[in-house]
N, C-alpha and C positions, 0 to 999 in steps of 0.2 A: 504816620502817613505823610505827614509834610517835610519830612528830615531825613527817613530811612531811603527811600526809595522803593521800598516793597509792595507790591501789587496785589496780590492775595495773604489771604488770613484762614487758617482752617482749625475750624472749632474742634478741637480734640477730645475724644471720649472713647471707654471700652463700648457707649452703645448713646450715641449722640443724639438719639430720635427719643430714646428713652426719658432724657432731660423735661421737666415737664413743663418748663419755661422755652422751651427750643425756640418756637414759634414766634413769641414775644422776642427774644435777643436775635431773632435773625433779623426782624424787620426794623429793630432797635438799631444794627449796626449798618445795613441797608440805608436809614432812612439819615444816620449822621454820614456816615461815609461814602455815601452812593456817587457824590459830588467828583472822588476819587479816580472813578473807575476800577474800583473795588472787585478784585475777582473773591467769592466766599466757596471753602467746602466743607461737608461733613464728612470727614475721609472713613468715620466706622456706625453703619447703620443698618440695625435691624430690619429684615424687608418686610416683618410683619406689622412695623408700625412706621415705615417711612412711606409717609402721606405725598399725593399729588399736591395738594394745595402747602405743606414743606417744601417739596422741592418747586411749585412755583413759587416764595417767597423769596428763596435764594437769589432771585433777579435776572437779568437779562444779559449780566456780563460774562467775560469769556467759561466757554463752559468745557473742563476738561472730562470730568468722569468722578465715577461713583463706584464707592466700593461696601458690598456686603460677606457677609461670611455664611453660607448654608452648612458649610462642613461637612454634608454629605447629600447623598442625591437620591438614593432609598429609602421606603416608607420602614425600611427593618433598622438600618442605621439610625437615621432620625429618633428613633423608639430607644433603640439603646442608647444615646448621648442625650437624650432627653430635648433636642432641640429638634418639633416639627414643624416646617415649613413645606409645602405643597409643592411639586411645580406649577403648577396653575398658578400658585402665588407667586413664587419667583418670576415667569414669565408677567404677570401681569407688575411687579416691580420693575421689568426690563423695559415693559413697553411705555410705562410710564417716564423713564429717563429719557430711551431713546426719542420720543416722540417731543421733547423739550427742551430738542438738540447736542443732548450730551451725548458726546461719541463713544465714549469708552466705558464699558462696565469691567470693575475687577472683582473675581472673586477668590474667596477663599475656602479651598477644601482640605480633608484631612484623609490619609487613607493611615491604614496597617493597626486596625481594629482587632481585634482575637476574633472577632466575631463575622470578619469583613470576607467578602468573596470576591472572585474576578467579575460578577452579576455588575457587584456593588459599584466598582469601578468603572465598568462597563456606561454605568447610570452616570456617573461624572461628564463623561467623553457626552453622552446622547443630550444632557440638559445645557453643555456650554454651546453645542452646536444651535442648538433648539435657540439660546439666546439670542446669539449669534446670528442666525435666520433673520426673528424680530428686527432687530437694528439692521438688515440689510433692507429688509421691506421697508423702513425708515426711512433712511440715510443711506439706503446704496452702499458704497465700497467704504464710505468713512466710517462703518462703524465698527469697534472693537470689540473683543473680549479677552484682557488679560485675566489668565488663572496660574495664582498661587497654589500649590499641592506641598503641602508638611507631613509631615511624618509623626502618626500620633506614639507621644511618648507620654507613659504611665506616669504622674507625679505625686508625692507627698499631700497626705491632707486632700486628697481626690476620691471621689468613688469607685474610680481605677488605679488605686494606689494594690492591689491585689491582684493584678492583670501581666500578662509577660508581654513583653515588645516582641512587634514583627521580626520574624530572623531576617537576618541581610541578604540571603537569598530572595524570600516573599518581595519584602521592599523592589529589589531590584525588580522583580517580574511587571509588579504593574507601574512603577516607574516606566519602562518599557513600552507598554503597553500606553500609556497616557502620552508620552511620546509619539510614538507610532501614528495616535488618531488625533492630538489637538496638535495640529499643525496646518498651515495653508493663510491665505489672507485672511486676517482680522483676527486670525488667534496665535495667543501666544502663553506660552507656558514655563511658572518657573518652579521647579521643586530644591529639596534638599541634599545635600551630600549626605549617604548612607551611612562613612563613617563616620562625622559630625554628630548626626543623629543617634548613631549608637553610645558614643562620648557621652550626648551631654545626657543618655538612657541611664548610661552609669552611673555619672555625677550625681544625677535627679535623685538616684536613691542608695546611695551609699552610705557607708557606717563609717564607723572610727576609724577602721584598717587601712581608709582609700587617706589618709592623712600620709602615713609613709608615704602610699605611691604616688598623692603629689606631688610633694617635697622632692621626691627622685627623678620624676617626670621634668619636674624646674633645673633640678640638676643637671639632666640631661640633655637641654636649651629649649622647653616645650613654652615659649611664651606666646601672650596674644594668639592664644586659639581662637579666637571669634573671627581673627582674618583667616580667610582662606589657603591663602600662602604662608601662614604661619603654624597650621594644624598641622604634625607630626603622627598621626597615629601608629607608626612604629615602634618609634619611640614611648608614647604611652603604654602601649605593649609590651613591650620590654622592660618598663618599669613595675607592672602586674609582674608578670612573670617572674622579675628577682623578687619579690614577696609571696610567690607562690599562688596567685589569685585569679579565678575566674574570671572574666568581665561578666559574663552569661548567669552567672550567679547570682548577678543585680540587674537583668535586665529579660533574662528569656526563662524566667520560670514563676510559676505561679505561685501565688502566698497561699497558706490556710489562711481561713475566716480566721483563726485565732491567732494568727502568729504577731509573736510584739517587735515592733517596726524600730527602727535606730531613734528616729522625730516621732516618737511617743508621747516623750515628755514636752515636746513644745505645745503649747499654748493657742491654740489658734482660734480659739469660741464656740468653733461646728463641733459635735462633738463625734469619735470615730463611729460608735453607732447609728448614727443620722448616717452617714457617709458609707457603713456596710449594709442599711437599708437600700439606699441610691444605687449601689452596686449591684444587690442582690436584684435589686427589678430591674435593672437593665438588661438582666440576663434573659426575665421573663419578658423582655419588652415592653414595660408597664415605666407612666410617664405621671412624672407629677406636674398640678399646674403651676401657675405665677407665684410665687408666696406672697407677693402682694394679697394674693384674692385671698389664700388660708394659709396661715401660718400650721410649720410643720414641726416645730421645739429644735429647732437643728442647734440650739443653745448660742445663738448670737444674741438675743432678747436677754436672758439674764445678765451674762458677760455686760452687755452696754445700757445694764437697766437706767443708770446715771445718767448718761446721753441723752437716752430717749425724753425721760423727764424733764430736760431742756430744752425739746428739740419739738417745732411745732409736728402734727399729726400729719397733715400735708406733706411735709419735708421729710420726715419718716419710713412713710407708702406701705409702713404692714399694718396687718388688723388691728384692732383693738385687743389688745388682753387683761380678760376679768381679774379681778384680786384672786390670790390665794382662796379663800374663803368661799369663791363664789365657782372657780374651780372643782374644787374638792365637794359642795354642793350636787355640782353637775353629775359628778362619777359617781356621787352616793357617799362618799366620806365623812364621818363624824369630825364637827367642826372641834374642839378642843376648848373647855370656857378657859378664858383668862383674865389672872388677877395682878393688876397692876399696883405694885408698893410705891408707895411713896417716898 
């Protein structure tokens, strides 16, 4: 702060309210650095647990905005991603920023669900406006709402690793559509490129084969895909194509519960069972709670048994788990006597 010239600091996290110290290190850097004119943010927060009395901590200096992620805006989506959030709550997170002078809310949503309707999207457009409102009744004309719109792509090691991506038609429709209606002052909108999204659908779950058709893609000058003016999808195309290969193959068809995946053999803790459970209810709509509150065997507890055994209980955040012995009790299991040699 005395050497750089930099003015803000923002605490980085997949869910920065989550942190259970949050609280503690906001007022901690507030109360050394305040002298500064310190601008502070938490640029990624849960709005189910970003408190008014957090976001009064954060201070009195310049205040740009806040971003949460709902990722979707029906109680039927919420149900199948397992992430529910109310409008009621989201607006009562809105009113709470906006009323504390920060002008700008970002958020983040997702569409092209197998399961997603034009309803569903419909509900994106009606809660940013809804926002939107709020911080006008506020703040008048200063108040924003940027919305991010992604494009949900099935990943490895997911409980939507068994799911097909939106066709590029679908996408396109409510791309369109979310165009059409988040537009005007104070809103703005950013989504993805269609065929970017279908790319990187590919990549996400492809096998050995897509080896050749990198290799040939590169050959054929496909570099630095991540810029924009550097994605070729022609060219990618035509490197499928001299190997004979579907893109739609790895991206718009459904798995069997039983089919064995390329990333089988890696190693990731959860184990696929856990992950075709999650899957399986999502379809029934059926939601599980915090695994802080119960743990559910998703097999990261044994994988990190070593950790954990160093690692205080507090800092942890899951249940307690009984011994073996007291387990097997529970279910009714005969314990096994044992004779120790010397």
């Amino acid at each position: 702060m005395e050497n750089t010239g930099f003015e803000e600091i923002s605490l980085l996290s997949l869910s920065s309210s989550d942190y259970r110290d949050v609280h503690e290190l906001v007022t901690a850097v507030n109360d050394t650095y305040g002298e500064f004119g310190l601008s502070m943010s938490l640029p990624s927060l849960r709005i189910e647990t970003a408190s008014a009395e957090l976001l009064d901590k954060l201070g009195d200096t310049r205040r740009s905005g806040f971003t949460f992620a709902p990722e979707a805006a029906t109680e039927k989506m919420r149900n199948i991603i397992n992430k529910y959030v109310g409008d009621e709550q989201v607006l009562k997170a809105a009113r709470a920023v906006y009323s504390r002078g920060w002008r700008t809310i970002k958020f983040y949503f997702m569409i092209g669900h197998p399961e997603e309707t034009l309803e569903d999207v419909w509900a994106i457009i009606d809660l940013c406006k809804a926002v939107l409102k709020e911080g006008q009744r506020l703040l008048g004309s200063k108040a924003n709402v940027n919305v991010g719109v992604s494009t949900f792509i099935p990943k490895p090691h997911t409980p939507f690793q068994w799911v097909p991506q939106d066709t590029r038609e679908q996408v396109l429709q409510k791309q369109r559509l979310l165009r059409d209606q988040i537009r005007g002052h104070g809103l703005h909108l950013r989504w993805n490129s269609v065929e970017e999204t279908e790319f990187e659908g590919i990549i996400s779950r492809g096998d050995r084969r897509l080896g050749r058709v990198l290799q040939r893609a590169w050959e054929l000058g496909c570099k630095f895909d991540a810029w924009q003016d550097g994605y070729r999808h022609d060219l990618w195309m035509q490197a499928f194509d001299e190997f004979g290969l579907e893109p739609w193959f790895y991206t718009h068809r459904e798995r069997a519960t039983d089919e064995v995946f390329p990333w089988d053999h890696i190693d990731v803790a959860v184990h696929k069972k856990f992950l075709l459970e999650d899957y399986l209810m999502s379809i029934k709509g059926e939601t599980r709670v915090d695994c802080r509150d119960k743990c559910f065997a998703c097999g990261i507890l044994p994988k990190f048994s070593e950790t954990r055994s160093q690692t205080a209980p507090e800092a942890w955040e899951c249940p307690p788990v009984k011994p073996k012995s007291e387990r097997k009790k529970d279910r009714g299991e005969r314990t096994p006597n044992v004779t120790l040699m010397p």
